[in-house]
N, C-alpha and C positions, 0 to 999 in steps of 0.2 A: 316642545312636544306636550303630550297630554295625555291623559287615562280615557279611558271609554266604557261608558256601563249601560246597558240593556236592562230594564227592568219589564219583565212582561210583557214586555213587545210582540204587538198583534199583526197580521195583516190580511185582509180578508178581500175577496173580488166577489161581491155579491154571495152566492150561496157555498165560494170555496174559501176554503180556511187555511192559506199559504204558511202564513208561521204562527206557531198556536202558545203564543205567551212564553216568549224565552228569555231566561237569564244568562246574562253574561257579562264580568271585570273582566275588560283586558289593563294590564299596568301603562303605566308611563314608558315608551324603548320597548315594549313589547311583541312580539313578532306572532299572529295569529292566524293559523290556516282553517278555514272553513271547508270543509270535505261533505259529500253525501252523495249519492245518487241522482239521474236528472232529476227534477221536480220536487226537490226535496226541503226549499226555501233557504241554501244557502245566496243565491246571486240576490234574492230579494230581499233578505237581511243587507246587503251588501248596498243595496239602494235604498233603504230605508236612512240608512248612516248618513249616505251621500247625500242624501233629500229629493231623490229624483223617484220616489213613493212616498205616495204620503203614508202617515203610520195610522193603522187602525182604533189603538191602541195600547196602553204602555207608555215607559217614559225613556228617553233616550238622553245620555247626558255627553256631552265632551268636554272636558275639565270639571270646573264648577257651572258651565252652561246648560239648562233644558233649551233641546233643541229641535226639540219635535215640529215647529211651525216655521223653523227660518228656514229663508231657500237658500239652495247650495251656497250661492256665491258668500253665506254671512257666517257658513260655519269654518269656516279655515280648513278645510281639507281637501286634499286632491288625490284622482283617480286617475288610476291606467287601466284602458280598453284592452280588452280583446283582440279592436279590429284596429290600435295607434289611435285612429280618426286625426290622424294629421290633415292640414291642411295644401292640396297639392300646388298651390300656387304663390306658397309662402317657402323661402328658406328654413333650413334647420331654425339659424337663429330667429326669425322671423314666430317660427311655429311655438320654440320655447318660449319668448320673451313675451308672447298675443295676453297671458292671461293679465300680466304687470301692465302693458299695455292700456289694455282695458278699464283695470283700476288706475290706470291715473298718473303711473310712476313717468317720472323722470325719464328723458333717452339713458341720461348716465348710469343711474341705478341700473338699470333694463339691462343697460352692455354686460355690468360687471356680473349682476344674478347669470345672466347667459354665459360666460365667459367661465363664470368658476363652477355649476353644473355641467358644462363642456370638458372641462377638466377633470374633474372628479369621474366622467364617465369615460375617458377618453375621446372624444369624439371632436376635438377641438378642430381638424383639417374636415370634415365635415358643414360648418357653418353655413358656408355661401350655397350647398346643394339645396335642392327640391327633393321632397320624399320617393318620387320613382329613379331617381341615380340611385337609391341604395336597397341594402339590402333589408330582409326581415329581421333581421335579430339588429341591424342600423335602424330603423325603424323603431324597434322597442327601446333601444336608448333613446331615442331623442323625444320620444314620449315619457320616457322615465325622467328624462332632462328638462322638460316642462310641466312635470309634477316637482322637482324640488325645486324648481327656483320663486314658488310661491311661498316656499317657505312653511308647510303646511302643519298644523298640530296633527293631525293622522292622516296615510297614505291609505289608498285604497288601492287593493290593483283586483283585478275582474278577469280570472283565466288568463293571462297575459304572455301566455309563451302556448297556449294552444293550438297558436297557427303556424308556430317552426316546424321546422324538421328536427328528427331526433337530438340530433348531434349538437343543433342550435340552443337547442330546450337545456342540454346539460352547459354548455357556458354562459349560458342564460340563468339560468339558476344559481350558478357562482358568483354571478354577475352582482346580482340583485342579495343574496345571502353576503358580499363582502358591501355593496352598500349600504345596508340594513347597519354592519358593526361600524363602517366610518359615520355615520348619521348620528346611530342610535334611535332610530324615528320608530313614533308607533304604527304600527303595518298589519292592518287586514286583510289577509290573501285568500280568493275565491280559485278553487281550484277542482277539477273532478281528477286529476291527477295526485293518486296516494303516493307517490315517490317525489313529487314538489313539497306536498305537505311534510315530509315524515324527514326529510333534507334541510328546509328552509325554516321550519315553524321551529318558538321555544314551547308553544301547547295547539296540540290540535283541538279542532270543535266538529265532532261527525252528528251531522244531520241524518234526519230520515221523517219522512212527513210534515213536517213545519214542524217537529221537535227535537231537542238537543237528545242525543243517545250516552255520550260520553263527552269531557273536556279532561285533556289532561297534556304531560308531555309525550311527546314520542315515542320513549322506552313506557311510558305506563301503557298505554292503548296497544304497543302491540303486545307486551308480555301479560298485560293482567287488563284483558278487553272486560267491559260488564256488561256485556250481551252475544250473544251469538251473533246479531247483524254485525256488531264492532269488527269482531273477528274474522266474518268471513269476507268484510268489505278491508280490513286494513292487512297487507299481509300480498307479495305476490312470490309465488302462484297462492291461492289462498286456501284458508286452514282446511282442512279433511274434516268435514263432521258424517259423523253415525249417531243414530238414536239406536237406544240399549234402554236395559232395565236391570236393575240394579236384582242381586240376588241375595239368597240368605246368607252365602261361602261370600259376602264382601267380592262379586265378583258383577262384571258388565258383560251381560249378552247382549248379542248385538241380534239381528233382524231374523238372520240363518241359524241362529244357534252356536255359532262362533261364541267361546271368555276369553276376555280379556281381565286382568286384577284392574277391582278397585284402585284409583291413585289416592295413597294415603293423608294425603291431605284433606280429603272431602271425607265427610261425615256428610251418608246420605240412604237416609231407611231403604230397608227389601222394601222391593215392588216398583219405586218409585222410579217414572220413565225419566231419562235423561241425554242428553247429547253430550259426544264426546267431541271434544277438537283437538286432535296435532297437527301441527304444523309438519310441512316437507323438512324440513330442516332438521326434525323432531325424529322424522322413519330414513333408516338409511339402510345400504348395504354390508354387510360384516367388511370394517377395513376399509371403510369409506366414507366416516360421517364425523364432528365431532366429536372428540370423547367425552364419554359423561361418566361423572365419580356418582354416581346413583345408584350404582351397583343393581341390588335385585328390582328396582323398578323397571330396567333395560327388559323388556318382551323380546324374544326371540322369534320366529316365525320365519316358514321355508317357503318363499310364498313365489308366481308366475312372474314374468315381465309382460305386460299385455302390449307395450309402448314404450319409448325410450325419445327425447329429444336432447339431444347433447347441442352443448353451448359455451362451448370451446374447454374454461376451467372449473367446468361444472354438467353433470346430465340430469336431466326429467324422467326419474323412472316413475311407470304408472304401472300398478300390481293391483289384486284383488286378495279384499279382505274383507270377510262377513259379508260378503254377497253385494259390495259395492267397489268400485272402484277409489283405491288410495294415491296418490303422489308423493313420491318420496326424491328426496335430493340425494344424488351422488359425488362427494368431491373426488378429486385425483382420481378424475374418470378413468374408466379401461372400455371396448368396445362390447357392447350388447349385445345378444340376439333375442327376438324375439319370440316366448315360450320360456325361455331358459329359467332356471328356478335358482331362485339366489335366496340365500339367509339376512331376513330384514332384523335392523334393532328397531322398537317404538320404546322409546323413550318416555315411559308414563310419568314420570319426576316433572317432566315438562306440557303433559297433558291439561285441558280444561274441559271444564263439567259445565252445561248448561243444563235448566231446567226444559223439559222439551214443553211446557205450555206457555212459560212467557218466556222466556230464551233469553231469560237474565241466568248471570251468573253464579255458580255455587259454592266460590271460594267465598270465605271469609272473609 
């Protein structure tokens, strides 16, 4: 395996500016999910690595190699599609074994790399099929089985469970997260799914525009986001923001004239506009949420049901507060009606402050 480093790495299509000089180590066994919204130069960072773009700019290393000019086949890494791109007239083994093939190997070598990626994915009574006997998440193994039997210094995989169905997607995910620990392999996973990343990765990397927003672990991104986009893209259902402005009494109005206290953690001048985020998890019902030893930070408020989605051990209640709509999580649900006025806790101990003009963060 191998380290992987991003220095300033460009990529431009004539007048547009896909990824605008980014940093990033991933380690040696490092497991890295790239997140962002469409268009946001995560899959084309993901091609730049692979060599199937060329780089505008910046230096791209794998190990001690610069490898900005060699084409795929010379930097030792392999990728999983999206779409498999198996070949349908070739057997499983036929499919894993095509890229040793190619280089040159031996039939013996060929068998045993096939045989013990076989293995290791289960899929060994598989062999002798062709890709339409099987199924999609069969499919993604044996594409995952002919990315390790090249042996590769880093894995790419490119959305790669986007095309199951739900239920596939979650042992699909098991799948590849218990691969990852028997390997150890260093792994760049493109994914527009925040529950792949925030599951499988040991650090997320959230895009937005061809720039990095945030890199950290999973507990850092979502509890201590450094922007507003962080927060409201990491996070499902995702965080509740209000803009407010801070008062003289250390207190947040919000748009209607609704206070809420200051969270004491933030030091942040009168006057100064800002955005609040709690999270659902954050507002609940008296007698249905977390307990929180925060004591006087817990807001009370007797507040509408406008909505309710219940989801078996848990409901979506949606209420109104300062003239917007909130999300709050109910555990140990009980039945709703809608109208009925329930006593919310907002949890401001667990709140975040955004600046409302560049919508970075105001913690410390």
């Amino acid at each position: 395996m191998a380290t992987l480093t991003l220095s300033s790495l460009d990529k431009k299509y004539g007048g547009f500016h896909a990824v605008k000089g980014i940093d990033l180590d991933v380690a040696d066994g490092e497991f890295v999910a790239l997140v962002g919204p469409s268009g946001c130069g995560k899959s084309t960072t993901l091609r730049m690595i692979a060599g199937l773009e060329d780089i505008s700019g910046g230096q791209l290393r794998i190990g001690d190699r610069v490898v900005n000019d060699l084409p795929p086949r010379d930097r030792n890494i392999s990728m999983v599609f999206q779409s498999y791109a198996l070949f349908p007239h070739m057997t499983v083994a036929e499919n894993m074994g095509f890229s040793l093939k190619i280089a040159g190997r031996d039939a013996g070598t060929i068998d045993t790399a096939v045989k013990e990626a076989a293995r290791i994915l289960e899929i060994e009574p598989l062999l002798e099929r062709r890709p339409a006997q099987l199924s999609g998440g069969q499919r993604q193994r044996v594409a995952m089985g002919r990315a390790i039997v090249r042996d590769p210094d880093v894995f790419l995989f490119d959305e790669p469970l986007s095309n199951l169905d739900a239920k596939l997607r979650g042992q699909m995910r098991t799948e590849i997260k218990r691969l990852h620990a028997r390997l150890g392999s260093t792994v760049v996973y493109v994914t527009h799914d925040q529950i792949e990343a925030m599951t499988l990765a040991d650090r997320i990397v959230i895009m937005r525009g061809g720039v990095i927003e945030q890199v950290g672990t999973p507990d850092e991104v979502f509890n201590r986001p450094a922007s507003r986009f962080v927060a409201s893209f990491i996070g499902s259902p995702p965080m509740n923001m209000a803009e407010a402005v801070v008062t003289a009494g250390r207190a947040l109005r919000l748009e209607d004239g609704t206070e809420l206290p200051l969270p004491t953690a933030f030091h942040v001048a009168e006057g100064r506009r800002v955005v609040l985020g709690l999270r659902p998890d954050d507002i609940y019902p008296e007698g249905h949420g977390i307990h929180s030893e925060s004591g006087h930070a817990v807001e009370s408020r007797e507040l509408p049901v406008m909505l309710s989605e219940p989801l078996g051990n848990e409901t979506l209640l949606f209420t109104e507060l300062g003239g917007q709509s909130w999300t709050a999580r109910m555990l140990n649900p009980r039945s709703v009606k809608r109208g009925e006025l329930l006593r919310f806790h907002l949890d401001l101990s667990r709140a975040h402050l955004f600046d409302a003009e560049t919508g970075l963060t105001l913690r410390d």
